[in-house]
MIZA-665615 format. One record per residue: residue in one letter; x negated, y, z of N, C-alpha, C, CB in turn; residue number from 1. Coordinates in pm, 1 decimal, padded with zeros to 6 digits. Atoms other than C-alpha are relative to their C-alpha. Glycine has a CB too. Layout:
REM residues N
rest,neast,nnorth,nup,caeast,canorth,caup,ceast,cnorth,cup,cbeast,cbnorth,cbup,nr
A,X,Y,Z,X,Y,Z,X,Y,Z,X,Y,Z,NUM
...
This chain:
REM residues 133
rest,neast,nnorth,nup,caeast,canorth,caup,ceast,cnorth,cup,cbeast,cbnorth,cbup,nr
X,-00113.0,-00086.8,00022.7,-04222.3,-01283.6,-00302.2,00083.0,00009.2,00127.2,00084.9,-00050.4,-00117.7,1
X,-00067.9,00001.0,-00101.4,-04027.4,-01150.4,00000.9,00119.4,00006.0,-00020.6,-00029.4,00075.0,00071.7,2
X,-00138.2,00045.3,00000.7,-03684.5,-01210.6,00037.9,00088.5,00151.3,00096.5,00005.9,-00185.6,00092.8,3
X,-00099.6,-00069.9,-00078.9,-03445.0,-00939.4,00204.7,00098.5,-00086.3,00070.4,00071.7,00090.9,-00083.4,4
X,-00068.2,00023.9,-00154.3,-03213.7,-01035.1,00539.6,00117.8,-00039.0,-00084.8,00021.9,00147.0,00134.3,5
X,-00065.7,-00000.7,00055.8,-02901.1,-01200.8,00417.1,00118.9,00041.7,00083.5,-00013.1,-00092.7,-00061.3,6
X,-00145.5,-00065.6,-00117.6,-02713.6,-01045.5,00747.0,-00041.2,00143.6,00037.4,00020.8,-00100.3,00184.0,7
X,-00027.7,-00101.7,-00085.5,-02663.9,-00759.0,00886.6,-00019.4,-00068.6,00156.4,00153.0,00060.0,-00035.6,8
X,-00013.6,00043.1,-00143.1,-02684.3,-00812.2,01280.8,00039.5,00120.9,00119.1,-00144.5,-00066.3,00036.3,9
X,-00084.0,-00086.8,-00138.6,-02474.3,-00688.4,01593.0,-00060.9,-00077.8,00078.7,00183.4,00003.5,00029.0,10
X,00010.0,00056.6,-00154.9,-02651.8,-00786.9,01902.7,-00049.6,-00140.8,-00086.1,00176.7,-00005.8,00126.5,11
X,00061.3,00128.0,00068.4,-02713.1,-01191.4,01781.9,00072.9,00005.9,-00096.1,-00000.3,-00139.4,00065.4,12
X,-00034.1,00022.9,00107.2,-02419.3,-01182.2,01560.7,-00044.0,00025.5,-00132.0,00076.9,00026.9,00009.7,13
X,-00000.8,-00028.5,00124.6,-02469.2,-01216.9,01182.1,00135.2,00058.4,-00066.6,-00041.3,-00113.3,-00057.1,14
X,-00074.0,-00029.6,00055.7,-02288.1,-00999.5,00950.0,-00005.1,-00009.2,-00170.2,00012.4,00096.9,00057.2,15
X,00055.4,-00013.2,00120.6,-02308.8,-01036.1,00570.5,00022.1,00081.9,-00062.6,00009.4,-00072.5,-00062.8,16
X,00034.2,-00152.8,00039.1,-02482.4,-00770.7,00423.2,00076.6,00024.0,-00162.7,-00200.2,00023.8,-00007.2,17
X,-00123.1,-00054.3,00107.8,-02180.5,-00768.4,00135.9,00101.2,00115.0,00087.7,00115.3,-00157.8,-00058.2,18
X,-00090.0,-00070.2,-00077.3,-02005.3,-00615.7,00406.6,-00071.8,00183.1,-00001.1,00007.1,-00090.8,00169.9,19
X,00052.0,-00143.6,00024.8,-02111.6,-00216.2,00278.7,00026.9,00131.9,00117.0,00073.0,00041.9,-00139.8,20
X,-00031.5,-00125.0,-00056.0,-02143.5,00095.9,00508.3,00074.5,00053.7,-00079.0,-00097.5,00080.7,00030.1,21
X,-00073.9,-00065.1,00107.2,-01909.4,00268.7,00315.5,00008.3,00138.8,00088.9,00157.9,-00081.7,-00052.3,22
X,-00068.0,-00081.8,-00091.0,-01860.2,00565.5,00562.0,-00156.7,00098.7,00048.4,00094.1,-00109.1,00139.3,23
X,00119.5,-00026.2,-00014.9,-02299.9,00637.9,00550.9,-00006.5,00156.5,-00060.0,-00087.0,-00111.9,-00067.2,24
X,00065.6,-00155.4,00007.3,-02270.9,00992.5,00358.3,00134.0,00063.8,00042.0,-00069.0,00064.2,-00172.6,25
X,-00096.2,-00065.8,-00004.0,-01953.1,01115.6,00505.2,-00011.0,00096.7,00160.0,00119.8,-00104.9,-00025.8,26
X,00001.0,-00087.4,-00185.1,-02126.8,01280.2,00850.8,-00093.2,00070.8,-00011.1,-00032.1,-00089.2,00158.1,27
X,00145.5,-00108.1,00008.4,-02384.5,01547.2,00901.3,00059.8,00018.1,00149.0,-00020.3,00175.0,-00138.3,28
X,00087.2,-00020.2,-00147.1,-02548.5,01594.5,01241.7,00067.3,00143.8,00019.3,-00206.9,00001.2,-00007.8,29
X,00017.2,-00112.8,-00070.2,-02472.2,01958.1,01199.7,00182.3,00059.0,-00013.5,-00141.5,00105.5,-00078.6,30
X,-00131.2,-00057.4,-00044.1,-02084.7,02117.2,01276.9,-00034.8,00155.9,-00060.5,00033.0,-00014.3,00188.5,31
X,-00031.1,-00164.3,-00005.7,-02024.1,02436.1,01123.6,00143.0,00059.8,00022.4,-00040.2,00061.8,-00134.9,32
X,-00164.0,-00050.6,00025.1,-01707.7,02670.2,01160.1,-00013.1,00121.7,-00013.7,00113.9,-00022.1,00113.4,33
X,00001.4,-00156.2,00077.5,-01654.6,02951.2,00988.0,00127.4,00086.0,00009.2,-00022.6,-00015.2,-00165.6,34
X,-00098.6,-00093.6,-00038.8,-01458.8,03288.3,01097.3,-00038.7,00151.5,-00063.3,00008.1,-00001.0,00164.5,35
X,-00023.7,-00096.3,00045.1,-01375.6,03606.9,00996.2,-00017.6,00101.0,00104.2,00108.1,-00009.7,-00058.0,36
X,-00023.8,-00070.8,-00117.5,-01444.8,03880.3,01239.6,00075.3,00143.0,-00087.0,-00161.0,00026.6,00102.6,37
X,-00133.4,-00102.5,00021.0,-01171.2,04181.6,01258.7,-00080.0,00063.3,-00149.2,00037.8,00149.7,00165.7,38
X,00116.5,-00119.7,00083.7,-01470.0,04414.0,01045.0,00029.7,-00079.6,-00158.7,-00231.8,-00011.3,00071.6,39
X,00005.6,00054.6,00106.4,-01472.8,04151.8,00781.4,-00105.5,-00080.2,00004.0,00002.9,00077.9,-00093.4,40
X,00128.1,00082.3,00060.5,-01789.4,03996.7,00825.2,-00001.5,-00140.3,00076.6,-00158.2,00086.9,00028.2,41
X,00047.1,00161.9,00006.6,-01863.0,03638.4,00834.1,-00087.9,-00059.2,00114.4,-00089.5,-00025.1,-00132.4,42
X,00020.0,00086.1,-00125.4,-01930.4,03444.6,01143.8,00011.0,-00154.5,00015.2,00088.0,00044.6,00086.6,43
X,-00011.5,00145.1,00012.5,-02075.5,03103.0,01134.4,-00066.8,-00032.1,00139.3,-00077.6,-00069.7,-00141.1,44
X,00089.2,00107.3,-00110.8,-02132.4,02868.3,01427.7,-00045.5,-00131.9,00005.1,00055.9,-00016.5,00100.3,45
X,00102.4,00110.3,00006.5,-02373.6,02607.8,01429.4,-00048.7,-00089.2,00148.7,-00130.7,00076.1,-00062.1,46
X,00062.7,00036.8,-00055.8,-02412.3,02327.0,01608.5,-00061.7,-00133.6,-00041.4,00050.0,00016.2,00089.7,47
X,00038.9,00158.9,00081.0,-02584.9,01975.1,01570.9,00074.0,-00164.8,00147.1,-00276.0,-00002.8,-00019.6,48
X,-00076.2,00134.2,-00058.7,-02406.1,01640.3,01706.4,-00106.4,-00067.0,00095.8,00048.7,-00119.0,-00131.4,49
X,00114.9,00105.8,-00065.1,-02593.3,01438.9,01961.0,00058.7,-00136.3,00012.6,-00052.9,00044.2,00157.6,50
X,-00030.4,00164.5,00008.7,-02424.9,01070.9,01892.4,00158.5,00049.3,-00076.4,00007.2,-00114.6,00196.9,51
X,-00132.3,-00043.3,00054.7,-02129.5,01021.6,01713.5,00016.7,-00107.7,-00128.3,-00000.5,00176.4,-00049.0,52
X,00026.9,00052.7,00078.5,-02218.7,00865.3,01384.4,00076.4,-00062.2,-00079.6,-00060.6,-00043.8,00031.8,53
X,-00083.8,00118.8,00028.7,-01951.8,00666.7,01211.3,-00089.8,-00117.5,-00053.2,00113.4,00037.2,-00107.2,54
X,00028.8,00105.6,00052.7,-02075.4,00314.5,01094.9,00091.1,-00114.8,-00039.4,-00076.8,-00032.5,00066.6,55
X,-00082.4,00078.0,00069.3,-01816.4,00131.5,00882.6,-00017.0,-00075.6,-00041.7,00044.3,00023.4,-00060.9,56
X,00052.2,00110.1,00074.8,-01898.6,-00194.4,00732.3,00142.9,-00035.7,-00047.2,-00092.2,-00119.9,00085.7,57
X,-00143.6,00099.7,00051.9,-01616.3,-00325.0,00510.2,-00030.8,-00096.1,-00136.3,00148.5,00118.8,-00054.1,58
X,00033.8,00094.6,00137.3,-01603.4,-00592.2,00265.6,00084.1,00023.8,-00098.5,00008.8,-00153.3,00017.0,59
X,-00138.3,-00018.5,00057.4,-01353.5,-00631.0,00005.9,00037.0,-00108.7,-00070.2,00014.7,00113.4,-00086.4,60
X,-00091.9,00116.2,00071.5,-01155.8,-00896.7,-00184.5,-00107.7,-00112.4,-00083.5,00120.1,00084.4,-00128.6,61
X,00019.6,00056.4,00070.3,-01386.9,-01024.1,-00378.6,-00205.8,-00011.3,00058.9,00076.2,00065.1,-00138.1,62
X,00100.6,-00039.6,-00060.9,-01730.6,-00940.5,-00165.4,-00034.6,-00028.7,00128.4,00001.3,00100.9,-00010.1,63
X,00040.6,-00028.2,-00174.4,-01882.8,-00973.4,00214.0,00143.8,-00060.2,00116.0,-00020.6,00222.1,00026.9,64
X,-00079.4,00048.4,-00072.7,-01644.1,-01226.0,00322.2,-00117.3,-00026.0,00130.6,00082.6,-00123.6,-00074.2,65
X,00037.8,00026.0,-00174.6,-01686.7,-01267.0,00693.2,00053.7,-00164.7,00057.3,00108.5,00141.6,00112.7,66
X,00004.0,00142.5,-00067.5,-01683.4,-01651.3,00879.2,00099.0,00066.5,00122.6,-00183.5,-00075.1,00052.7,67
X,-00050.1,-00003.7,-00065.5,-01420.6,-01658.9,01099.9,-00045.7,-00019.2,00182.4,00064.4,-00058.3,-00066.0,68
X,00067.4,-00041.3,-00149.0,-01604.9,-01735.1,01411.9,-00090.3,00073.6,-00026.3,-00059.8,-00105.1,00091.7,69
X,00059.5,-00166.8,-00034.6,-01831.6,-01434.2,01336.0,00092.0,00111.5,00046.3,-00060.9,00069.0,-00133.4,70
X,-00126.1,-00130.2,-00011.3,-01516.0,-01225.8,01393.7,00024.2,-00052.2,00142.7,00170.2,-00001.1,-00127.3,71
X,00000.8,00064.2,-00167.5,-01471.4,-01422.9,01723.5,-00103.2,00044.6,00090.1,-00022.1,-00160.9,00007.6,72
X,00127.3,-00095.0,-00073.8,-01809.5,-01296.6,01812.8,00035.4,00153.5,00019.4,-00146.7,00000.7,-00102.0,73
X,-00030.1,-00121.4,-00045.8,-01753.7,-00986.6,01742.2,00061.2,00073.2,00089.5,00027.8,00030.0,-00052.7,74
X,-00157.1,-00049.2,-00104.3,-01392.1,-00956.2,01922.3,-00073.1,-00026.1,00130.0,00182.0,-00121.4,-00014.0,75
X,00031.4,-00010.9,-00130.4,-01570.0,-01062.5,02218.1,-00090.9,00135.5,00038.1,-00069.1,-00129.3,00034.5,76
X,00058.3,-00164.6,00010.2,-01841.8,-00759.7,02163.3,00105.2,00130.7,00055.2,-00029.4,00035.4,-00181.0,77
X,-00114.8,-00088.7,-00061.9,-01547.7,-00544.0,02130.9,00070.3,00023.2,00115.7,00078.5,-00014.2,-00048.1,78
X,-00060.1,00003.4,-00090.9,-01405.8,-00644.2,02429.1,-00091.1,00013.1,00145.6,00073.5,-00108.4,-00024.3,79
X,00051.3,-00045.1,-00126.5,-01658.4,-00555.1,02644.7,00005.5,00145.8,00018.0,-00134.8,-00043.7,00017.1,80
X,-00018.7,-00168.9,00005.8,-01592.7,-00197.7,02773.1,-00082.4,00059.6,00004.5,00061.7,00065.9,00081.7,81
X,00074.3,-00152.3,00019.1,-01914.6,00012.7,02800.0,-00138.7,-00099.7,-00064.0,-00035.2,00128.2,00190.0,82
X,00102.5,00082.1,00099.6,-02096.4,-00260.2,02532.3,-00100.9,00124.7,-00045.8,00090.6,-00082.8,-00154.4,83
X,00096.6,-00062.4,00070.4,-02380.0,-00075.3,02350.4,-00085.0,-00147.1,-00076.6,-00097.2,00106.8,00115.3,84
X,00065.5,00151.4,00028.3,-02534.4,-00315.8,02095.8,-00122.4,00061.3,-00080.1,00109.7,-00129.6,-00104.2,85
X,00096.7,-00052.9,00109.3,-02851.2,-00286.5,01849.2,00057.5,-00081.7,-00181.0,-00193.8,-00064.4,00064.2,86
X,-00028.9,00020.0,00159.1,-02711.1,-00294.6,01497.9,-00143.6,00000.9,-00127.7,00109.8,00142.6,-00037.9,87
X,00180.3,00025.0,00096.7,-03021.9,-00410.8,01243.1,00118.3,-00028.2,-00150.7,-00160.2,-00224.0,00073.4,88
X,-00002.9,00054.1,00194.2,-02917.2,-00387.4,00844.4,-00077.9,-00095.0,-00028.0,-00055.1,00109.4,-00121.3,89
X,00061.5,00122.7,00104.2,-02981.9,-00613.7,00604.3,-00162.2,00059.9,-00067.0,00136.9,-00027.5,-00160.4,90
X,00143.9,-00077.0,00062.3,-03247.7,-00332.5,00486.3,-00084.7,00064.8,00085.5,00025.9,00111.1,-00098.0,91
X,00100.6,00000.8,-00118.2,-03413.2,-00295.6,00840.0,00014.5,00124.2,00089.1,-00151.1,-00005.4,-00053.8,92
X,-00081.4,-00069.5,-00054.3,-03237.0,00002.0,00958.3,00038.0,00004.8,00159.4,00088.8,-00026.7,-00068.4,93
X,-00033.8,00008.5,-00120.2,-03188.3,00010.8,01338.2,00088.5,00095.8,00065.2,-00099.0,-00007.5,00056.2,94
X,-00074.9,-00070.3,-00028.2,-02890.4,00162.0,01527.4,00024.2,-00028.2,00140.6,00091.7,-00002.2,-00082.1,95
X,-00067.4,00040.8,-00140.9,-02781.0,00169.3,01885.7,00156.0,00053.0,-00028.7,-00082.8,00087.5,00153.6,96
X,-00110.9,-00039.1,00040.7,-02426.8,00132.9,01829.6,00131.3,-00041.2,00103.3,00005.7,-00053.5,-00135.5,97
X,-00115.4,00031.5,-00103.2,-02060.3,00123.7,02066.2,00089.9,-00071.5,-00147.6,00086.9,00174.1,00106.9,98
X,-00122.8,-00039.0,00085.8,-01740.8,00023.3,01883.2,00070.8,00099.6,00009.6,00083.4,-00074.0,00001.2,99
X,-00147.8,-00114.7,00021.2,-01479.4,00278.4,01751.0,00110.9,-00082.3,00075.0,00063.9,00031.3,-00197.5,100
X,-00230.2,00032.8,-00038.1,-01094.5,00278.6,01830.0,-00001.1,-00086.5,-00121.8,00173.7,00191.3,-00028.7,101
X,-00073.8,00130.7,00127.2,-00943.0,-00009.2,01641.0,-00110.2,-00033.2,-00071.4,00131.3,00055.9,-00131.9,102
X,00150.4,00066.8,00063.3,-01295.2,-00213.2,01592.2,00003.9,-00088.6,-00123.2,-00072.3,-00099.4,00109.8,103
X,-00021.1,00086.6,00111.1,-01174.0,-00492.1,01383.7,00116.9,00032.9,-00092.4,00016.7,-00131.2,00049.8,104
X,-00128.3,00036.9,00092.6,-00923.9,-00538.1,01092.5,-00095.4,-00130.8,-00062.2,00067.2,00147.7,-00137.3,105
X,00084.1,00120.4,00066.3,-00965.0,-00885.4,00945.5,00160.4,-00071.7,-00093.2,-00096.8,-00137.2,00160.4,106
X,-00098.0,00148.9,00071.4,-00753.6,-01130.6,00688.7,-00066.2,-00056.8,-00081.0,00138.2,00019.9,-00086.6,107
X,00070.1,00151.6,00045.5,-00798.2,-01463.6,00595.7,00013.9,00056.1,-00176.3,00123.1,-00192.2,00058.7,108
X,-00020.7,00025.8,00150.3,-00825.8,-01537.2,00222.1,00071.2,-00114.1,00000.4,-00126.6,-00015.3,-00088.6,109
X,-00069.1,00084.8,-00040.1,-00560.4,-01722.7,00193.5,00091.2,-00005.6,00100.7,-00058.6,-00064.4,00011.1,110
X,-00095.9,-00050.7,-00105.8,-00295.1,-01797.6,00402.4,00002.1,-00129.3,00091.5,00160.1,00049.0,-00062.4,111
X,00077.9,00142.8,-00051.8,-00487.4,-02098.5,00588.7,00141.4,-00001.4,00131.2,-00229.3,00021.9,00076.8,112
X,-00031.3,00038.4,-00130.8,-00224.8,-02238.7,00888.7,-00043.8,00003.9,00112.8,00013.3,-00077.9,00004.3,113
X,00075.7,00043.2,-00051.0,-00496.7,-02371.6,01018.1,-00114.8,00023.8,00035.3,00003.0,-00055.9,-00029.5,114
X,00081.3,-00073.8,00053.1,-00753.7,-02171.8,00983.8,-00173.8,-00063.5,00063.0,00055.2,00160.0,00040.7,115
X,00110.6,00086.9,-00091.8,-01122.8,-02339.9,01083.3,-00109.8,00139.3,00013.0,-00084.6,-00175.0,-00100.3,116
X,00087.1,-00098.6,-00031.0,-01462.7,-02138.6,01225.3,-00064.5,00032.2,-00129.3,-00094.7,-00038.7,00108.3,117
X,00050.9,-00037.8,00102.5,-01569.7,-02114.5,00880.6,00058.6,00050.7,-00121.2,-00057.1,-00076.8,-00020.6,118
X,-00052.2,-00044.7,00101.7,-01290.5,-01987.9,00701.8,-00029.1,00160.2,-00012.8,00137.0,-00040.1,00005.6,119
X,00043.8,-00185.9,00016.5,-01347.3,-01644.2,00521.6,00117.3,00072.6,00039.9,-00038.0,00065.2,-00176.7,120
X,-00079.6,-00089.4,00030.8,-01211.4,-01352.1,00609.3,-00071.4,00177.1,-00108.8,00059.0,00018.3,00160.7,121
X,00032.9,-00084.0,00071.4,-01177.5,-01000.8,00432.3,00001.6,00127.9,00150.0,00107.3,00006.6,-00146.9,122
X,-00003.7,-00058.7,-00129.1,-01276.0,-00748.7,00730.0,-00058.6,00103.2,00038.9,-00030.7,-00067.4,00074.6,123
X,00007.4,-00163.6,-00021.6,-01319.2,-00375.1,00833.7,-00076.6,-00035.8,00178.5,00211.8,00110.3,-00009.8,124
X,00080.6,-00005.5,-00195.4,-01612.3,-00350.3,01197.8,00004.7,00135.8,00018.8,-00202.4,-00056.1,00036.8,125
X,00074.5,-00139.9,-00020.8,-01611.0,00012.8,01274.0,-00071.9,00049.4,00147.3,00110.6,00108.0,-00030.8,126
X,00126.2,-00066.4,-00053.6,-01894.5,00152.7,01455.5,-00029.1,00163.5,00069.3,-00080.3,-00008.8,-00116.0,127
X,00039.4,-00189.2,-00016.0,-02009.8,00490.8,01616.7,-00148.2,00005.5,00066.3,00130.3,00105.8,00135.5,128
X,00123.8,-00054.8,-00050.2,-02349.6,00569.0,01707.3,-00015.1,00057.1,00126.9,-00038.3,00087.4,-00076.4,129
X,00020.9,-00081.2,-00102.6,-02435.9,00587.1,02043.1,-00062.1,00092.4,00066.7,-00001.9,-00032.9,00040.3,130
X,00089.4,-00108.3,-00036.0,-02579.9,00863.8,02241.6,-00119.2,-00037.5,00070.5,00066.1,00093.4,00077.1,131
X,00129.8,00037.4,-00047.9,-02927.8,00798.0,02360.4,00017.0,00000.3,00140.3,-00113.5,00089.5,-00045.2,132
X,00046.1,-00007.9,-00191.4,-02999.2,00728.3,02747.9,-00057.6,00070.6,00030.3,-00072.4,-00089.6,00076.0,133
């Protein structure tokens, strides 16, 4: 019996695959915009996206808590400026992916002082699909 991936993965980091794309049917490749010309008739322009992608992973309260030094990993990811990483799902999925604007959101469960590398948090990675080389 095979087993499915119990992470997600950024680059080496593990992510746990509770943590849901939530943000997977909200893009299409293709841009339309639609105008009116003086006559009346209908003028659509078409184009298709070449990178862009959103990729959202969020957990939530009760789901896809995140390890506090995985979020340490990450922040360092983030903090490299022209990063590109390979994002692998839990369901085998492959992405070449940058971070978005405002990569992380994270809170503890709890309101730890102290907080150790293994405390959970509840935590938003957003993603964008990079453009091919």
């Amino acid at each position: 019996m095979s087993t499915a991936p119990k992470f997600h993965t950024l680059g080496t980091v593990q992510i746990p695959r509770g943590m849901v794309w939530v943000d997977e049917f909200t893009w299409s490749p293709v841009e339309k915009a639609l105008e009116y010309a003086l006559g009346g008739a209908l003028l659509v322009d078409v184009g298709v996206k070449q990178a862009g992608r959103p990729i959202t992973l969020q957990a939530e309260g009760d789901a896809g808590w995140i390890r506090r030094d995985a979020l340490q990993a990450l922040q360092a990811l983030a903090d490299e400026p022209d990063g590109s990483f390979l994002l692998t799902l839990a369901d085998g999925r492959e992405f070449t992916v940058q971070f978005a604007p405002n990569p992380i959101e994270a809170t503890p469960l709890g309101r730890p002082e102290l907080p150790t590398n293994q405390h959970p948090f509840v935590a938003t990675v957003r993603l964008i699909e990079a453009p091919a080389p």
